[in-house]
C-alpha positions in Angstrom: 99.6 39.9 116.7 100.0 37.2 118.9 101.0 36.9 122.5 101.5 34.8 125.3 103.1 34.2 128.7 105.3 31.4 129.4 102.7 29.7 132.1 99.5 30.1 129.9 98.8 27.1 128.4 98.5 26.9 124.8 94.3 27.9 124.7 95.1 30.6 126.4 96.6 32.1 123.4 95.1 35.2 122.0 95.1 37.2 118.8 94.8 40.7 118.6 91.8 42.2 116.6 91.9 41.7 113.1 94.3 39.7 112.8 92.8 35.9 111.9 94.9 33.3 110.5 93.1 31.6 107.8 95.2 28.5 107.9 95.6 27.7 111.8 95.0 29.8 114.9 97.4 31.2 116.8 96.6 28.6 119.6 97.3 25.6 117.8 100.6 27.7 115.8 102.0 28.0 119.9 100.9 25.0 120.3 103.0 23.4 117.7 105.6 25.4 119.0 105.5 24.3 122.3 105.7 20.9 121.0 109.4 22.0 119.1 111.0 22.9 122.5 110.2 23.2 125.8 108.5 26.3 126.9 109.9 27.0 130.6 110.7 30.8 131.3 112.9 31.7 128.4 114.4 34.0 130.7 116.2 31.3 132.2 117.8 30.1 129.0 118.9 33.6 128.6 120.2 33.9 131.8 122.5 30.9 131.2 124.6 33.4 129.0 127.0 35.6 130.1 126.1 38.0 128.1 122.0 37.1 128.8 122.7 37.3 132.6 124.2 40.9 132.5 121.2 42.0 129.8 118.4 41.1 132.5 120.5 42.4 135.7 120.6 45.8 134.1 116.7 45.6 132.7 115.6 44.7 136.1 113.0 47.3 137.8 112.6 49.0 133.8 109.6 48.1 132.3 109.2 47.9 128.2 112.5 45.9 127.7 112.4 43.6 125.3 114.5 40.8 123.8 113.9 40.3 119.9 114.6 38.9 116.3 117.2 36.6 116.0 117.9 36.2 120.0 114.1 35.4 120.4 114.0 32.7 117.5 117.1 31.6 118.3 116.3 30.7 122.3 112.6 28.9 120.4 115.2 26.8 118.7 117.0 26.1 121.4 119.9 27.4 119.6 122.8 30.1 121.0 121.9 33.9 119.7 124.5 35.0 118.0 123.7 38.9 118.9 121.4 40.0 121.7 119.1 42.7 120.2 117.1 44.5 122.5 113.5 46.8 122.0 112.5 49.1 124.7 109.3 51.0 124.7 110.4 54.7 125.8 113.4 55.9 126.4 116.6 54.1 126.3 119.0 56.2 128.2 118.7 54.4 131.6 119.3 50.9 130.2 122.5 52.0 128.4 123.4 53.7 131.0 123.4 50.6 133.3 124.7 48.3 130.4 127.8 50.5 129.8 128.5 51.9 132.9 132.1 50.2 132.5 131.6 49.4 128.6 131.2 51.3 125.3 128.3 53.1 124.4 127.5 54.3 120.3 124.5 56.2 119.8 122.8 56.8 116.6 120.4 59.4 117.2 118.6 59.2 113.8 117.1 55.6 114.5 116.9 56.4 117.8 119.5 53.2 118.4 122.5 52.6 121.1 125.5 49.7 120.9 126.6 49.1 123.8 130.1 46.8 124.3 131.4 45.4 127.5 134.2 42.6 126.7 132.9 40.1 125.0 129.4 41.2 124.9 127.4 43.5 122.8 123.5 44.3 123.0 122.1 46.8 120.2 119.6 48.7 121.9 117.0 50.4 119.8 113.8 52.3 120.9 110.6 51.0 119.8 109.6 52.3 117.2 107.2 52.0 113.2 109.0 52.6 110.0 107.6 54.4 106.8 109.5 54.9 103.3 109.7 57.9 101.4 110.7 55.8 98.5 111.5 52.7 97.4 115.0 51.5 98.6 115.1 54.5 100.9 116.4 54.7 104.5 113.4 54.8 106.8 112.0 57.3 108.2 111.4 56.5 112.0 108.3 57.5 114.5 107.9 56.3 117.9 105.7 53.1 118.8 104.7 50.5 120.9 106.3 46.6 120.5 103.4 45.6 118.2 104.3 48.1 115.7 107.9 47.0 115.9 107.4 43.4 115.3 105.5 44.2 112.1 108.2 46.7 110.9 110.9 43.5 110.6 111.5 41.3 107.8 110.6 38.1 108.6 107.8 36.9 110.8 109.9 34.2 112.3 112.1 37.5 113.7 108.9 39.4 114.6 108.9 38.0 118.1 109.5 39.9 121.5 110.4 38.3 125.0 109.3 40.9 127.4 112.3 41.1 130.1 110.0 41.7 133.2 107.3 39.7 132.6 108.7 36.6 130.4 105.5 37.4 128.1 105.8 36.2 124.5 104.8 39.0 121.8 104.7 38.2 118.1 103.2 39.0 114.9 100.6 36.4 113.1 101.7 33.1 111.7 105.5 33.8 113.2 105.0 30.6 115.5 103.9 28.6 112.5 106.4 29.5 110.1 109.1 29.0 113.4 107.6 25.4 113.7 107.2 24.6 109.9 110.7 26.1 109.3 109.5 28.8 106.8 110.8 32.4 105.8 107.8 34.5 105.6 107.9 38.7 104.9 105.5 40.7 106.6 103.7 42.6 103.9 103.6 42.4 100.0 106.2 45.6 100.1 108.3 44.1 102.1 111.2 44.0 99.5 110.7 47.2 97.8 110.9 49.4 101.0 114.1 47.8 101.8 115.9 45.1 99.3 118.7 44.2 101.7 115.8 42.1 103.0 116.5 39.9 99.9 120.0 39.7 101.3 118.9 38.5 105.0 116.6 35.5 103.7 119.4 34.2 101.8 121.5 34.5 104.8 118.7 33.2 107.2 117.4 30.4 104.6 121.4 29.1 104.6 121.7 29.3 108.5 118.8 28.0 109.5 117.7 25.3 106.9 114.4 27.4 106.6 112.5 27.1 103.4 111.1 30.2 101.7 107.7 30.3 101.6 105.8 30.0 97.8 104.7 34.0 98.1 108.1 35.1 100.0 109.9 33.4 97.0 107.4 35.0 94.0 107.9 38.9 95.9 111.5 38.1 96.2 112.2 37.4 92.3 109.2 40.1 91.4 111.8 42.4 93.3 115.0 41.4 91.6 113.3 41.5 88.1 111.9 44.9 88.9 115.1 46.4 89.6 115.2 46.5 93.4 118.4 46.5 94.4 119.4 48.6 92.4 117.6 51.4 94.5 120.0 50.7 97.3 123.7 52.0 97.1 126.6 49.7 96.6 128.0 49.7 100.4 124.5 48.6 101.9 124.8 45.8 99.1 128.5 45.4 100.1 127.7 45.1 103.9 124.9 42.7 103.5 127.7 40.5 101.8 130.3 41.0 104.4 127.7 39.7 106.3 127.1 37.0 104.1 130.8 36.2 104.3 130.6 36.2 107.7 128.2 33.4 108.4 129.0 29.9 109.9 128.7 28.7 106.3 130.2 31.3 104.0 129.7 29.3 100.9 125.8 28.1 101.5 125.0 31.5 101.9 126.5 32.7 99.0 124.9 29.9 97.1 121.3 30.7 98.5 122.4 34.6 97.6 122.9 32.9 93.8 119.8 31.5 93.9 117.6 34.5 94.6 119.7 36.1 92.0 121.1 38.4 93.8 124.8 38.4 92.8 124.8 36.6 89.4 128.6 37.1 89.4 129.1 34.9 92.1 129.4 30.7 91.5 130.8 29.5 95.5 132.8 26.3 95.7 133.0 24.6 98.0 135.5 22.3 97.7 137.6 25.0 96.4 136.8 26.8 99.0 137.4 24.8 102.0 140.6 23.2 101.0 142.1 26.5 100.9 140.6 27.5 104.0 142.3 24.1 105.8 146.0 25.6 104.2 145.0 29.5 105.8 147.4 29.5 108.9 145.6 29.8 112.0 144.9 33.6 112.9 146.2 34.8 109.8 144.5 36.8 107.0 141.1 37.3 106.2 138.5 34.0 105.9 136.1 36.1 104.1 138.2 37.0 101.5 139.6 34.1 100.5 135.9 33.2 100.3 134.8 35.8 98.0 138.1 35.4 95.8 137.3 31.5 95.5 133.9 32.5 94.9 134.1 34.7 91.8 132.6 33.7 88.6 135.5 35.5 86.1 138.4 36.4 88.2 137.4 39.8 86.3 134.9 40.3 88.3 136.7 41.3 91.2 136.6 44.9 89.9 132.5 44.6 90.9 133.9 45.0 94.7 135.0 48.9 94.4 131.4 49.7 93.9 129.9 47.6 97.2 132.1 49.7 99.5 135.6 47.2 99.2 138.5 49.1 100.0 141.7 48.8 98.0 143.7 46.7 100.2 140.8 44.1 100.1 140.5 44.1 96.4 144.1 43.9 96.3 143.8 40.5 98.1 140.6 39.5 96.3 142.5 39.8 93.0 145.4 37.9 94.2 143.3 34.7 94.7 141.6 35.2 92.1 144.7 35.5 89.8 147.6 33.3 91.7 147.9 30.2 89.4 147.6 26.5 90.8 150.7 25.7 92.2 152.7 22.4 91.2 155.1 19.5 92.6 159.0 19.2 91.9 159.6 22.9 92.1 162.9 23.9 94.3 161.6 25.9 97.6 164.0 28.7 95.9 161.7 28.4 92.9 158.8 28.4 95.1 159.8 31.6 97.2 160.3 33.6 93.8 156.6 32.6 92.6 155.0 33.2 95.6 157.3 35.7 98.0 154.7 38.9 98.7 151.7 37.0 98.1 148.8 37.2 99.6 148.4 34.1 102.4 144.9 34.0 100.9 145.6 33.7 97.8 148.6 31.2 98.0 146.0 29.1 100.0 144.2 29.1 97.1 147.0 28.5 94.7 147.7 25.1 96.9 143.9 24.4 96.9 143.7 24.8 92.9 146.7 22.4 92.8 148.7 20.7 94.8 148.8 21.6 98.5 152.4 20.5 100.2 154.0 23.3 98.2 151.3 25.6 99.8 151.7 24.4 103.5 155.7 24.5 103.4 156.1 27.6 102.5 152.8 29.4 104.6 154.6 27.0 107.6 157.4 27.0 106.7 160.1 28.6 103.6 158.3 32.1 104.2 159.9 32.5 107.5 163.2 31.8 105.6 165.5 35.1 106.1 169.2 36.3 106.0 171.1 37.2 108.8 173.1 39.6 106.7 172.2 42.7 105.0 174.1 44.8 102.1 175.5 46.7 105.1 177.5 43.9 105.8 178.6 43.4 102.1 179.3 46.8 101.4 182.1 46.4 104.4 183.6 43.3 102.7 184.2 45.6 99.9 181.1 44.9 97.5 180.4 47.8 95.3 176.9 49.4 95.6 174.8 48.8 93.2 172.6 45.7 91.7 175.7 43.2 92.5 174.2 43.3 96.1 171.0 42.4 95.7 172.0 39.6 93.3 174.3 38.4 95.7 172.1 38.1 98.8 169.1 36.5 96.9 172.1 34.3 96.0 172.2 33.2 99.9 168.6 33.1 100.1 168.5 30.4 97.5 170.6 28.3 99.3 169.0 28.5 102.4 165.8 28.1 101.1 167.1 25.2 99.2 169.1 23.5 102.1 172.6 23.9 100.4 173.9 26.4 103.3 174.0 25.9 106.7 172.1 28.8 109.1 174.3 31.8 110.7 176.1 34.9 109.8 179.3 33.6 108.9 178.1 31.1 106.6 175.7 33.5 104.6 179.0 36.3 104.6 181.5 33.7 103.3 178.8 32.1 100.2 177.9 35.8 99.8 181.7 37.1 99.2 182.1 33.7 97.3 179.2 35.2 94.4 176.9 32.9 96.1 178.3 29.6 95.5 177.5 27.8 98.9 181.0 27.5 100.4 180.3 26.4 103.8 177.4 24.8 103.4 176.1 22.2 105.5 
């Protein structure tokens, strides 16, 4: 374990008893470091966040509070966290308290954990703590412990650092500054994948965000683990939420690829082309990105029945097998032709129709012929005299046509008069 405070230089470095590095010290691994991006107080960069400022007002005067994983590395990098993740040694009731005193505050008692939402913001709050598994694949069984044991309980050692809030002080486990320097996805322990294969998951995730490499012996473990059967001893919704969150990275696509490579979803084969010219035809702030991902992403459109045993509800396999299924789309055909093909669709999945073949078709009728409607109804019809029955709906997806197809001019006396006409345009424009 390794530690430091942001005005030591880097001889002042020290490791903890027992715990050598064969291949550098720790000195010259902060050193390196150091070199990567400039060390001033890294409570400044995180106070440069709205979300950074509000964490270290409400930790001031608490000691034990700690930043960590992802935030930590990320602030090294000189990157934006993407979640603020927060140890504290003891109890956490009085920084929650402070944190979501006007926010939103979900405890889980068994991992002695806390989310806390205000706005925008969200901190996960969790108590330190060391991890043990009853079995392979198991949930973990949780004891109380300082920050040391906490940094060796995570997967990688470039997440096994800790900022301490109070005293800026850098905490993190052996070689964790190296591998953050060199770039390099290293697991803590040899077991590291059979106490918990969703590990697998997060280095594909990390190794596609980051441009890390996966070190020699990280990459052996990981396919000794897949071989061997691992994730098998997880259920299917911790699979299926480690691939939501797959789905939900900056790059979709390269992490599903790096997720491919580790063999952990052999069923998968991402394109990318595919993929992002159907997400360019996805209106803005309409349907769901990671969906249209995973459908473009399937190996055998078949294989969307795999997604009822990760946790996939039916409405999303619904949408799933739509893009999966929805044929290419083609030129020349009549925007009436085009609303019968494609009317109750899926936006996903005609994105994907245009990006499979030919995109206008695509965009006018997501921008454009889907917003296409009658100002009648078979109320008004059945006034005029119409009969009930199937003559009405024949006649009014009559109208439609011409609307759609530009023969009729809009309004309600135009769509009456072609409708009691049996559809044959009078009036049009």
């Amino acid at each position: 374990m390794v530690d430091t405070g942001p005005g030591a230089s880097a001889g002042s470095a020290r490791t903890s008893a027992g715990s050598g590095n064969p291949r550098a010290s720790a000195p010259a691994a902060i050193r390196r470091a150091r070199e990567t991006v400039a060390m001033d107080d890294l409570r400044e960069r995180l106070r440069r966040l709205p979300c950074g400022r509000r964490l270290l007002a409400a930790a001031a005067g608490i000691d034990g509070v700690h930043l960590v994983g992802g935030a930590v590395r990320d602030l090294l990098l000189g990157r934006e966290p993407r979640e603020l993740d927060v140890a504290v040694e003891g109890d956490l009731g009085d920084l929650a308290a402070r944190l979501g005193a006007a926010g939103e505050r979900v405890a889980h008692e068994r991992f002695g954990t806390v989310t806390v939402r205000l706005g925008d913001c969200r901190w996960d709050l969790a108590a330190a703590r060391g991890e043990t598994y009853e079995r392979p694949g198991a949930l973990p069984d949780v004891f109380a412990a300082d920050i040391e044991h906490d940094l060796r309980r995570r997967d990688v050692t470039v997440n096994a650092i800790a900022l301490d809030l109070a005293t800026a002080q850098l905490r993190a486990a052996d070689r964790a500054f190296e591998d953050l320097q060199a770039g390099r996805l290293r697991v803590l322990h040899g077991a590291s994948f059979a106490d918990d294969p969703t590990r697998l998951w997060r280095v594909a995730r990390y190794a596609a965000r980051l441009g890390f490499e996966i070190e020699q012996h990280t990459a052996a473990l990981a396919a000794q683990a897949v071989a061997g059967g691992a994730l098998q001893t997880v259920s299917g919704t911790r699979i299926g939420n480690e691939l939501r969150l797959a789905l939900d990275e900056p790059d979709p696509v390269a992490a599903l690829e790096s997720a491919v490579a580790l063999g952990l979803a052999p069923w998968l084969a991402p394109a990318r082309t595919l993929t992002e010219r159907a997400l360019e035809l996805l209106p803005a702030g309409e349907g769901r990105r990671d969906l249209l991902v995973l459908a473009a992403s399937l190996r055998d459109p078949r294989d969307e029945a795999q997604l009822a045993g990760l946790g996939f509800s039916t409405a999303e396999r619904a949408v799933v097998r739509a893009g999966a299924h929805t044929p290419a789309l083609g030129e020349g055909d009549a925007p009436s032709q085009l609303a019968r093909a494609l009317r109750g669709t899926p936006v996903e999945a005609v994105a994907l129709a245009g990006a499979r073949g030919a995109a206008q078709p695509a965009r006018r009728w997501l921008d454009e012929l889907r917003h296409v409607g009658l100002q009648i109804t078979g109320d008004d019809l059945l006034a005029a005299g119409i009969p009930q029955g199937p003559e009405l709906g024949r006649r009014l997806q009559a109208v439609l046509d011409l609307r759609l197809d530009g023969a009729l001019a809009a309004g309600r006396e135009a769509e009456l008069r072609a409708a009691l006409q049996d559809g044959r345009g009078a009036g049009a424009a």
